[in-house]
N, C-alpha and C positions, 0 to 999 in steps of 0.2 A: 162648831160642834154644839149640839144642844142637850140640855139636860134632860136626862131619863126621866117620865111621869114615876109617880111612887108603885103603880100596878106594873111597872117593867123592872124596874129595880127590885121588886119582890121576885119576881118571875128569875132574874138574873143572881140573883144571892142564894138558889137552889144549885149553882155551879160553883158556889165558891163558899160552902156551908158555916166555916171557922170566920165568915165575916158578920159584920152586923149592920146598922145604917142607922148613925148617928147624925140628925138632923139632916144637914146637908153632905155629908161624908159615907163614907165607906172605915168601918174597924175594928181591926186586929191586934190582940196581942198572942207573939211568939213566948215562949220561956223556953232555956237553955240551961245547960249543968252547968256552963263557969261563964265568966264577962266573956274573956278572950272567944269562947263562944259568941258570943253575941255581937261582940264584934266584927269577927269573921260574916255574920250572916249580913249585918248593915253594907260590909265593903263591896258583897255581890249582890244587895239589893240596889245598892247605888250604883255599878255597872249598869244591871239590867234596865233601872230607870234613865240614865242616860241615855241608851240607845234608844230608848221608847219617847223619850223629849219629854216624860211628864214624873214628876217628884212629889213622893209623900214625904209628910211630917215624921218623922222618925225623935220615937222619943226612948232614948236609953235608959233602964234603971236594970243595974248590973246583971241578971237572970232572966232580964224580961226586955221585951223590945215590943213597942208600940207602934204601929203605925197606920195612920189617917190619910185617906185618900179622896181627894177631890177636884175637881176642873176650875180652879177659880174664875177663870174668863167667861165658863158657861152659866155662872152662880150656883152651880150645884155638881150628881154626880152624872156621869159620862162614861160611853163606853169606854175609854180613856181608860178610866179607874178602875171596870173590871179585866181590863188585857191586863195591868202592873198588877192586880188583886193574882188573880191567876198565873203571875208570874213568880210573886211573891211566894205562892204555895207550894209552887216546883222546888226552887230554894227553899223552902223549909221542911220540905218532905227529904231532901238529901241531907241534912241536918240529923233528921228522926233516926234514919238509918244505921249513921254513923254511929 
């Protein structure tokens, strides 16, 4: 897999608005009312990455949850990144609700 030119990655980040594109990455941060929240969402974002075979950076600070996405192998980002970005936001949109 190869990495998205910067004119596709703009093009692609109109699908998944709540992201940004830090250097070579893809990032979001979540916020949540309690940790146990936040926790709860890591456990299903690390299901859904498993099945996907590709894993972000997930950085916890108790109401917030961060996470960085990239294709290390392609040196950059990849459609990779935006299927788990867009999966990410499924799982946080059911969160919102709650």
């Amino acid at each position: 897999m190869t990495a998205l030119t910067s004119q596709e990655i703009n093009q692609q980040l109109k699908a998944v608005p709540e992201w940004s594109k830090r250097a070579k990455t893809l990032h979001r941060t979540c916020k949540f009312e309690t940790f146990l929240m936040s926790i709860a969402f890591v456990r299903r974002i690390a299901k859904r990455a498993e099945k996907l075979q590709h894993h972000p950076d997930i950085d916890i600070r108790y109401d917030k949850v961060t996470l960085t996405l990239t294709t290390h192998d392609a040196g950059g980002i990849t459609e990779k990144d935006f299927a788990l970005a867009e999966q990410c936001d499924e799982v946080f949109a059911k969160f919102a609700k709650s």
